[in-house]
N, C-alpha and C positions, 0 to 999 in steps of 0.2 A: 346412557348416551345422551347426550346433551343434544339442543334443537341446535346452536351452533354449531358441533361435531357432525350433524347431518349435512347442516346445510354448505358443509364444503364440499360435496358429492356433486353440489349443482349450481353453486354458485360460490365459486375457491377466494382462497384471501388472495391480495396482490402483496408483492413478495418484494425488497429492498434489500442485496444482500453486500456487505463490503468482505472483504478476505484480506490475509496477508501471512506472510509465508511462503512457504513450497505448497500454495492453497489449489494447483489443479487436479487432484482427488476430490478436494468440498464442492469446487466449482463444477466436475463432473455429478455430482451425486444431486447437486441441487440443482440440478440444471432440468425444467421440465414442470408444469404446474401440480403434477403427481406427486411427486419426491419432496414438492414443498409445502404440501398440505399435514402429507404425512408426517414432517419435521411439526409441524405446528400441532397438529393432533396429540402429540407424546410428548408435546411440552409443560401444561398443566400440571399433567399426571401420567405413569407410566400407563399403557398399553397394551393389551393383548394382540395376537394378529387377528382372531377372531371379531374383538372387535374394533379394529382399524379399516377389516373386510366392509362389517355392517356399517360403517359410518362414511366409508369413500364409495360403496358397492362395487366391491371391486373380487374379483376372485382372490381367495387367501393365499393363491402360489405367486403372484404376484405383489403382495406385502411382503410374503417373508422375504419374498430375492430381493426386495428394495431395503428392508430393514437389516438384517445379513450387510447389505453394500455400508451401508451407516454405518453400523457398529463397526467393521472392520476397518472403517475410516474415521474409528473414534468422534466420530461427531451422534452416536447413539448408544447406550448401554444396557445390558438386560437385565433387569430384575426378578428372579421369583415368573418367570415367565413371559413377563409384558416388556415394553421397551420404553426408554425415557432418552429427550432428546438432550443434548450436554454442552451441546455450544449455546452462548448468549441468545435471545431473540427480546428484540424491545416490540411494542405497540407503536405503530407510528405516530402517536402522539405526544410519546416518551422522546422520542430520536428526534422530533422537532425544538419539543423542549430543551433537551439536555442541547441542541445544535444551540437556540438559540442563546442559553446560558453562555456557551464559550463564545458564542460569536459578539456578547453583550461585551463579557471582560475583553478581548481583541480588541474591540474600538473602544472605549471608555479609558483602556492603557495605551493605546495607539500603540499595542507591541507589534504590527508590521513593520513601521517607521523605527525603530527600536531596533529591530533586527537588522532592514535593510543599513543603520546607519551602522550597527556593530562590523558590520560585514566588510563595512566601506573603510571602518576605521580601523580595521585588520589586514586592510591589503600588503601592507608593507612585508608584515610577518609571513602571508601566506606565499606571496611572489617569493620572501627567501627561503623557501622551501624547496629541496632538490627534487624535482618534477617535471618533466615535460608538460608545456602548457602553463610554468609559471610568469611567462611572459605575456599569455593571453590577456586580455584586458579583466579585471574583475566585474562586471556588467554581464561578460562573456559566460568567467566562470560561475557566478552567481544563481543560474539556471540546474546547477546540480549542488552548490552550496546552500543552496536553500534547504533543497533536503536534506544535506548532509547537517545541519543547523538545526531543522526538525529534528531527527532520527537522535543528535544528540541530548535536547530537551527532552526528547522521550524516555532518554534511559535516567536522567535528572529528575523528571513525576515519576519514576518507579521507584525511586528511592524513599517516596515520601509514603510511598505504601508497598512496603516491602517487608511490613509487618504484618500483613493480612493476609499471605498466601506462603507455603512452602514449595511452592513451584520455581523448580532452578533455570533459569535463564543462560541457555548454553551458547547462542550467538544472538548479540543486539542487533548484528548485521542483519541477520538471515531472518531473524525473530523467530529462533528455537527454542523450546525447553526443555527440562531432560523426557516431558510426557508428548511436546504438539511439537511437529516438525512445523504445522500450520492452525492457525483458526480462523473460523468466520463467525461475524454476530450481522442476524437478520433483524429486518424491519419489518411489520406487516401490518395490513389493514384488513378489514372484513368487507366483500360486498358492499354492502348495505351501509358504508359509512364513508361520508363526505367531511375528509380532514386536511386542513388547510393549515399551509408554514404564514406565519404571522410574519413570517420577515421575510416575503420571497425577493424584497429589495437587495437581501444580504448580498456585499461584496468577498463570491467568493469564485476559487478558480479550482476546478476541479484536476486532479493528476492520478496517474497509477504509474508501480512501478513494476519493473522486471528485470531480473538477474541472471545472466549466463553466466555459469563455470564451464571452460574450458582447461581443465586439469587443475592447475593452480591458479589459473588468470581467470578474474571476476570484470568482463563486462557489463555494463550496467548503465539502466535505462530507468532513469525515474521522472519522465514525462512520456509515459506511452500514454499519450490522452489527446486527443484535439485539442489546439488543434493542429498537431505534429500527427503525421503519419502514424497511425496508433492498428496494437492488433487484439486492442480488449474484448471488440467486441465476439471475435472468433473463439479466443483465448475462454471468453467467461461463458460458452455454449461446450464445452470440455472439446475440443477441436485437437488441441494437443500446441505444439509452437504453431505460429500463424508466418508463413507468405505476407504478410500485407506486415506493417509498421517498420519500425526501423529495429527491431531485434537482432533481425538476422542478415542485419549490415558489414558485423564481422563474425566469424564463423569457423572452427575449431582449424579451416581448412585452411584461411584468410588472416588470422589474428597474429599469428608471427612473423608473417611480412609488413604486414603493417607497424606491428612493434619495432622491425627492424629501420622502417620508414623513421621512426621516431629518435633513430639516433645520428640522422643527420646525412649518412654518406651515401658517396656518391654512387647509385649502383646499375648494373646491367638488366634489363627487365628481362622474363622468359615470355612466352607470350600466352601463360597462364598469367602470369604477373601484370601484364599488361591489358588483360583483360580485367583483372580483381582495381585494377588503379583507373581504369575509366568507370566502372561500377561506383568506384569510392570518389572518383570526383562527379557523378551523377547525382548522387546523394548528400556530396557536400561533407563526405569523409574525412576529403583530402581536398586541398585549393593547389591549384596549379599557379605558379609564380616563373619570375623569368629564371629562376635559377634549379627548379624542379618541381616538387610538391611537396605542399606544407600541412600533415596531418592535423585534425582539428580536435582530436580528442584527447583530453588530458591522459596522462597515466602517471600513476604511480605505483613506488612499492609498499606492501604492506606495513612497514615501519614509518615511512613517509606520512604514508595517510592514518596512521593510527598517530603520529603527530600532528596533524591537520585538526582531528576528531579535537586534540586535547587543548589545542589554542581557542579554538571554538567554545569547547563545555566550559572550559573556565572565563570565557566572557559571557556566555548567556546565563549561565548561574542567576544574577540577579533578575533577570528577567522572569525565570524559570520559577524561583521563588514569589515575582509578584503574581504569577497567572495560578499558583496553586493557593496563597495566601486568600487572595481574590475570590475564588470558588468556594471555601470553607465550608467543607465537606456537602455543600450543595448539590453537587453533582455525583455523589454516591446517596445522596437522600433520593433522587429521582431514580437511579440506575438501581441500586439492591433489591429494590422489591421483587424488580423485574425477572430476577435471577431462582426467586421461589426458595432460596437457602441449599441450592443445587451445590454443590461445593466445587465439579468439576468447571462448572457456570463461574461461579464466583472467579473462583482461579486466574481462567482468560478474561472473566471483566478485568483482575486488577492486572495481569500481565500484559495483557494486548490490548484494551479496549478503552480501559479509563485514562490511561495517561495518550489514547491517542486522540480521545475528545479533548482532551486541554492542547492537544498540539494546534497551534495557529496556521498550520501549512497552508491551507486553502486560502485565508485571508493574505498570508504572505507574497504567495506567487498571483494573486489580483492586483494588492500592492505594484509587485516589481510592473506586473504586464502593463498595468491602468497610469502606474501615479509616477515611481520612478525605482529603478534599479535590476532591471534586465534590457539587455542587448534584445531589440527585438528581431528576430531573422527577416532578412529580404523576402524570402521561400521558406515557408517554414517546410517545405518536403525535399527542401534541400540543405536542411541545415545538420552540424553535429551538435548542436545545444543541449543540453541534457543530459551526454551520454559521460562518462569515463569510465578509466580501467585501474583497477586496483591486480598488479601482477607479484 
C-alpha cells in the first residue's frame, strides 16, 4: 500500500467529475468524498476489499456495498478478486492541459465566429423547415442550435476515430452504446498539491444538459446551467428530478396541451388548463398577446429535426475537419496515458470523451452571450431559450 493510498484516509483528493448520458446512476454512486476516493484507489491497479478497508480505514462491509454499487453500475470491474475502476479519470493537470490545447485551436481558428456565422448563413434553409418556432428569430433559435451544431461536430470527430474502438454507438442523441447507457470521466487532485489553469482568462461558458421522454416526445434542456434557472446542482448530489430549474416546465401531465397550443386554434380552457397556461406564462413558456398565447418553444418532429441535424453536419464539416487537423493526435498523446491501456477506459475516451474535448461549445455560447449571436433574455427565469421538443 502506497503512502499516497493511505493518505486518502485523512486527507482525500478533490474530485472534478463531467457526465453524459442517462449519467444519474454515476452521479448517485459518486456523489460523497468516500465513493470518490475509492474510484481513485482502484484506478492504478485493481484492488482487494481488504486492502481498500486498510488504506480508507474503513470497515470492509462497507467497501464491498460501495464497490458491489460500482460494478453494478459499470463504472467498476472485478478481477481475480480485487476491483479496477473503468471509467476515464485524468490528473488535473492533464484536463487543464488538454482544456487548454482545445481552447488554444478555438481562438487561433476563431471557430466560434465560424460557427456563429454558419448558423446565421443557414437561416434561410432552417426557417423553411416545417416546424413551429420557424419563424422565431434565429438569435432566438440559436440558444439550442448551438448544441444542436455541437452534438453534430461530435458525431463528425467520432468518425475520425472510429477505428480505435469496437464500441457501437446506438443513439448520438442520448449518447448510448451498445455497452454504456452513460459515462463519466473524473478529474482529480491530491491534498497536498497546488495546481493552477494557466488560462483562467479563458473565454468560456459553461452548460448542462437534460432530457425528458415523455412516451415518444423528447423535451429537452440544453442550458440547465446559470444563469437560467438550473437543477444541476440537486440533480448532481443524486436527488433524482429537481423542483428547482426549468425541467419540469412541461410535464407528462402538461406536454399535450401545450403541443396542442402550438397548432394555433382557438380553444376553451378547463381550469386545469388554466392553471398549467398561467404557470407557463410565469415562466415564459408561453407569451400572452392580444389575440391569445404564443408558445415559445420550438417543436419538431422526428424527421424534421433529423433534417435540421443534416443541413447543419454538412455545413460544419469544414470546420470539423480544421479543429481535428489542428490537434494532430496532440490530444490523444496527453489523454492515453491517462487511460493505463484499460480498454473499457480507452473505449469511453474515444466514444464520449475525446471528440467532446475538440467540441468548441463552451467557447461558442461565451461567443453568442459576450460578442454577438444570442437573443439575450429580459429575465432569464423567465425565458423559454434553450428548451425544444423533438415529438
Amino acid at each position: 500500500m502506497s503512502k499516497i493510498d493511505k493518505q486518502l484516509s485523512y486527507a482525500p483528493a478533490e474530485f472534478r467529475v463531467s457526465y453524459c448520458g442517462w449519467a444519474s446512476p454515476a452521479m448517485r454512486e459518486m456523489h460523497g468524498i468516500f465513493r470518490q476516493q475509492l474510484a481513485l484507489l482502484c484506478y492504478d491497479e485493481a484492488k482487494s476489499v481488504e486492502e481498500l478497508s486498510e488504506a480508507l480505514q474503513t470497515p470492509r462491509e462497507y467497501i464491498q456495498d460501495a464497490v458491489d454499487c460500482f460494478c453494478n453500475a459499470k463504472m467498476m470491474k472485478k478481477l481475480d478478486g480485487k476491483y479496477l475502476t473503468i471509467f476515464p479519470m485524468l490528473h488535473l493537470k492533464k484536463n487543464y492541459e488538454v482544456g487548454a490545447l482545445g481552447y488554444k485551436i478555438s481562438e487561433e481558428h476563431e471557430i466560434p465566429k465560424k460557427i456563429n456565422n454558419l448558423l446565421f448563413s443557414l437561416k434561410d434553409k432552417i426557417a423553411a423547415l416545417d416546424f413551429y418556432g420557424n419563424d422565431f428569430d434565429i438569435s432566438y433559435l440559436n440558444w439550442f442550435l448551438y448544441t444542436v451544431t455541437d452534438n453534430c461536430m461530435i458525431s463528425e470527430f467520432r468518425s475520425y476515430y472510429s477505428d480505435k474502438t469496437d464500441e457501437v454507438i446506438m443513439s448520438s442523441t442520448d449518447w448510448r452504446t451498445q455497452n454504456y447507457d452513460f459515462s463519466l470521466c473524473a478529474s482529480y487532485n491530491y491534498a497536498d498539491e497546488k495546481i493552477e489553469d494557466d488560462h483562467l482568462e479563458r473565454r468560456l461558458t459553461q452548460t448542462s444538459t437534460y432530457y425528458n421522454h415523455y412516451g415518444e416526445v423528447r423535451y429537452n434542456n440544453v442550458f440547465d446551467y446559470s444563469p437560467f434557472p438550473c437543477s444541476f446542482e440537486e440533480i448532481a448530489i443524486g436527488m433524482g428530478p429537481s423542483e428547482m430549474g426549468r425541467n419540469n416546465y412541461l410535464t407528462r401531465e402538461n406536454i399535450d396541451f401545450y403541443l396542442k397550443l402550438t397548432k394555433g386554434d382557438k380553444l376553451e380552457f378547463s381550469e386545469t388548463e388554466k392553471n398549467w397556461l398561467e404557470d407557463f406564462e410565469k415562466h415564459g413558456v408561453v407569451v400572452k398577446t392580444a389575440d391569445g398565447y404564443r408558445p415559445m418553444i420550438p417543436v419538431f418532429t422526428e424527421e424534421v429535426f433529423a433534417e435540421l441535424e443534416k443541413i447543419i453536419t454538412r455545413a460544419v464539416i469544414p470546420i470539423v475537419k480544421e479543429i481535428a487537423e489542428a490537434a494532430d493526435k496532440t490530444m490523444e498523446e496527453i489523454l492515453l496515458p491517462e487511460m493505463h491501456g484499460v480498454k473499457e477506459r480507452i473505449d469511453q475516451l474515444y466514444v464520449f470523451w475525446l471528440c467532446s474535448f475538440l467540441s468548441p461549445r463552451q467557447e461558442l455560447y461565451w461567443y453568442g452571450m459576450n460578442v454577438k449571436g444570442l437573443k439575450i433574455p429580459e429575465h432569464y427565469e423567465r425565458s423559454a431559450a434553450a428548451l425544444y421538443i423533438v415529438r
